[in-house]
C-alpha positions, 0 to 999 in steps of 0.5 A: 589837623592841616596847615595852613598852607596860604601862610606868606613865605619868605622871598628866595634870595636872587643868585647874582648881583644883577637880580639886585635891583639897585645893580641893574638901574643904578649902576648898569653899565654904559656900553655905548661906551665900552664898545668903541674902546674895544674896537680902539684895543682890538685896532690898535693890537692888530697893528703892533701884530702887523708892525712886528711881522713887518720887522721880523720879515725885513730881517730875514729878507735882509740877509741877516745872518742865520745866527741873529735870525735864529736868536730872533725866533728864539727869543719870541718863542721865550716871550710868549712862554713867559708871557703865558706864565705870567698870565697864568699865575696872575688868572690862577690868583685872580681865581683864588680872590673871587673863590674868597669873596665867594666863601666869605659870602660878600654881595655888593662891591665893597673896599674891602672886595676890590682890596681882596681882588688887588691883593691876589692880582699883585699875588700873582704878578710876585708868584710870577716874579718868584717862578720866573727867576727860579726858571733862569 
């Protein structure tokens, strides 16, 4: 008493959205054009970065009082602190929004995905809201 063994088996479902093949013809992405976006991004932040080092020199070269440069140093110290909390509640949102997509088993990009992932992006900006205003 053997089995068949030559019986035809179901196809294995591909893990990602790019084994489909209507994500990687169809809708695949132009990087012809993402590229110089970047490089426009990446350019135009190293400039703000070069401007604001200029600014904070020329203040401290001109003699300005040690009370206004040390206000200035503190000042940015707080901004990147806000700004990395900011940015944390904000990816940690994100994170939560991707964990439900993932456990409600969705598969293609849909209305309801993306308002699920705006939601948590605007989750996060009010947890930022929330935690900054608790810190002050």
């Amino acid at each position: 008493a053997s089995v068949a063994t030559n019986a035809p088996q179901p196809m294995p479902r591909p893990a990602y959205l790019s084994a489909y093949p209507s994500h990687t013809q169809a809708g695949a992405m132009n990087f012809d054009l993402l590229i110089p976006i970047t490089l426009f991004v990446c350019i135009a932040y190293s400039i703000k970065a070069v401007v604001d080092a200029y600014t904070r020199r020329r203040i401290i070269e001109s003699r300005g009082s040690e009370e206004l440069v040390r206000s200035l140093l503190e000042g940015e110290a707080t901004r990147r602190r806000q700004s990395s909390l900011h940015w944390g509640c904000v990816l940690v949102a994100l994170a939560v929004g991707f964990g439900l997509v993932e456990l409600l088993g969705t598969d293609r990009v849909t209305p309801a995905t993306i308002a699920l992932l705006l939601g948590a992006t605007g989750l996060g900006n009010l947890a930022y809201y929330v935690l900054e205003r608790r810190l002050k």
